[in-house]
ChimeraX commands (.cxc) that place a marker at each C-alpha (Angstrom):
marker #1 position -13.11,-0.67,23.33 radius 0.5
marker #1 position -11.13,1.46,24.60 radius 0.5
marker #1 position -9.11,4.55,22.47 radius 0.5
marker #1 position -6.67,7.55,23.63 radius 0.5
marker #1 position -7.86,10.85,23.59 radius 0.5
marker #1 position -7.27,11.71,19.94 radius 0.5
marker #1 position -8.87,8.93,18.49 radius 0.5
marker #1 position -12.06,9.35,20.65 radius 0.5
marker #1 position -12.38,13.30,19.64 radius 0.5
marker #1 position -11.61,12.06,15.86 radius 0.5
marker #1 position -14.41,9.58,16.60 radius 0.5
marker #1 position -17.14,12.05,17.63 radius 0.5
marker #1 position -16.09,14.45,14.75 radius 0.5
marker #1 position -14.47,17.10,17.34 radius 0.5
marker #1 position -11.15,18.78,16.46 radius 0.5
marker #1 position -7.94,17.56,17.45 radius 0.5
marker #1 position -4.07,17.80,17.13 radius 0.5
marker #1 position -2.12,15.48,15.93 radius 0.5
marker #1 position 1.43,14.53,17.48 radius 0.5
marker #1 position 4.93,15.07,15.00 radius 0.5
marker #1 position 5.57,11.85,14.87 radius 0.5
marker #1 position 2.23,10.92,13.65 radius 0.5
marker #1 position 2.48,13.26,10.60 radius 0.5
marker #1 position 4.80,11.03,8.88 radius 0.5
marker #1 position 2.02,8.37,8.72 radius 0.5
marker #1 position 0.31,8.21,5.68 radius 0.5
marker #1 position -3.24,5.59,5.63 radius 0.5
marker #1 position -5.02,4.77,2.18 radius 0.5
marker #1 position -7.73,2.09,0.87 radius 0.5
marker #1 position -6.01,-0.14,-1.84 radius 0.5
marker #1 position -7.23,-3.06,-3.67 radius 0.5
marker #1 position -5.86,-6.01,-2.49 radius 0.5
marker #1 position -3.98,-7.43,-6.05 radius 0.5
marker #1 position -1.66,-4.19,-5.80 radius 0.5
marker #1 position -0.63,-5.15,-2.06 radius 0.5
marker #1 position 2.67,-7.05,-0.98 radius 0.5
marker #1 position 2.60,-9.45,1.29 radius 0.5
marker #1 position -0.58,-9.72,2.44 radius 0.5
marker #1 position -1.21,-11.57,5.86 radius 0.5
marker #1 position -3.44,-14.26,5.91 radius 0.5
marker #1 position -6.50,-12.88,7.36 radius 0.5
marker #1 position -6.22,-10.01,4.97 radius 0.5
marker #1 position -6.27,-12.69,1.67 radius 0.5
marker #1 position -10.37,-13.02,1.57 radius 0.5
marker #1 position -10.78,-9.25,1.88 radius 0.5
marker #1 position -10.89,-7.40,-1.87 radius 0.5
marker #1 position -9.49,-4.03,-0.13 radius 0.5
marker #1 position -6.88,-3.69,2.70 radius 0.5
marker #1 position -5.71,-0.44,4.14 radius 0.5
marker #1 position -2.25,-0.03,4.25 radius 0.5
marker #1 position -0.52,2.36,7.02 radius 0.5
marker #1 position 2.55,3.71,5.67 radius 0.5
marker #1 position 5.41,5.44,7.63 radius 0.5
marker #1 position 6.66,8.56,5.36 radius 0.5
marker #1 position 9.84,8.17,7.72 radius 0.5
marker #1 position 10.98,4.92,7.43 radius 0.5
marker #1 position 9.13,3.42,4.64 radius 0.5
marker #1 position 7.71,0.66,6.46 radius 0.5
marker #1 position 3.98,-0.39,4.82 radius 0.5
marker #1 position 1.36,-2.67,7.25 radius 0.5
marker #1 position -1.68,-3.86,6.16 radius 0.5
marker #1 position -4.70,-3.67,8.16 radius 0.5
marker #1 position -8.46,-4.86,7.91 radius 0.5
marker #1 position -10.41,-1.11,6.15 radius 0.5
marker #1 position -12.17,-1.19,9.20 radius 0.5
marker #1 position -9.48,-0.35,11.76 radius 0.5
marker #1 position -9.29,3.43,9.75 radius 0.5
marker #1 position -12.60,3.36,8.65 radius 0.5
marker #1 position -15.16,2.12,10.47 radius 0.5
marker #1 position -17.93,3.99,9.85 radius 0.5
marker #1 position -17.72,2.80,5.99 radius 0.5
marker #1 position -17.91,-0.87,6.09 radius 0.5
marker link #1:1,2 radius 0.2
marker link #1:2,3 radius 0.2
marker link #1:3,4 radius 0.2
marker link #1:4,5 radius 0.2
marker link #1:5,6 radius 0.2
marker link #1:6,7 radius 0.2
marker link #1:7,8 radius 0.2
marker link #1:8,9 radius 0.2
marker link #1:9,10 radius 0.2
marker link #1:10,11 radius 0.2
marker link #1:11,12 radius 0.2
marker link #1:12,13 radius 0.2
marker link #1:13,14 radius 0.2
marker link #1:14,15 radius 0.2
marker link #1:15,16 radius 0.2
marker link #1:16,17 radius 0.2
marker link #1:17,18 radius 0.2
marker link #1:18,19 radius 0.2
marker link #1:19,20 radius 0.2
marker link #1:20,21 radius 0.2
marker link #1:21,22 radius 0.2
marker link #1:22,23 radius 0.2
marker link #1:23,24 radius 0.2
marker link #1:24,25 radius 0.2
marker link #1:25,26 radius 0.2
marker link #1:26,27 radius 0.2
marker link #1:27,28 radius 0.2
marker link #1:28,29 radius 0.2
marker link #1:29,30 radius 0.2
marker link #1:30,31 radius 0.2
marker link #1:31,32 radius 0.2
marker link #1:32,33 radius 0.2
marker link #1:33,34 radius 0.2
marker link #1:34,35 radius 0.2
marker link #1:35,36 radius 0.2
marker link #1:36,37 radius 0.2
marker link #1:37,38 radius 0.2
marker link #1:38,39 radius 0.2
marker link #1:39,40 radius 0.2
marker link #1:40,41 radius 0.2
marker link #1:41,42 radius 0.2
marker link #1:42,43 radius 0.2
marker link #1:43,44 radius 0.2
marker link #1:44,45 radius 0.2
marker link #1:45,46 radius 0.2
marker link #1:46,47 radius 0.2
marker link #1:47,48 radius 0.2
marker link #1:48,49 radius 0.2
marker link #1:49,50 radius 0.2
marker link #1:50,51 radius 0.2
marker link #1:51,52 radius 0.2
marker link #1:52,53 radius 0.2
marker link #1:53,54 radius 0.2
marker link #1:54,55 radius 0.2
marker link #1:55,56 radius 0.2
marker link #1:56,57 radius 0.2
marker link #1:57,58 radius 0.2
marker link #1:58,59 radius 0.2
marker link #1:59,60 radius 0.2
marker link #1:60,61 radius 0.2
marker link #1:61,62 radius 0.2
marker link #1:62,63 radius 0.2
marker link #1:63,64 radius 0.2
marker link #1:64,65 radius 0.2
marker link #1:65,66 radius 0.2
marker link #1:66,67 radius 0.2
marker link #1:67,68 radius 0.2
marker link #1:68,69 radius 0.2
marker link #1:69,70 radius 0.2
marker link #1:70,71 radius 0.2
marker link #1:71,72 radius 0.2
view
């Protein structure tokens, strides 16, 4: 797998900086009977992560362990 710079630094616990445009996005574990529109590979899962963009409001749904990884 591979992963930019950032995300391998965030990986190994190192510090890093994040971008401006990446401040507006907001990530957070929710059960999945208070998420919208669900896709289909995300119905089976009790909690989803959604990604939200402070900016333009726009919500995506993601497996937990795209954020999270070391969790599941």
């Amino acid at each position: 797998m591979m992963v930019s710079n950032n995300q391998a630094r965030r990986l190994l616990g190192m510090p890093f900086k994040l971008s401006r445009s990446k401040r507006n996005i907001q990530v957070s574990v929710i059960a999945k009977e208070n998420a919208t529109a669900l896709p289909e590979n995300l119905k089976d899962k009790p909690f989803v992560a959604v990604q939200k963009n402070k900016a333009t409001e726009k919500k995506t749904y993601h497996s937990v362990s795209v954020f999270y990884p070391e969790y599941i």
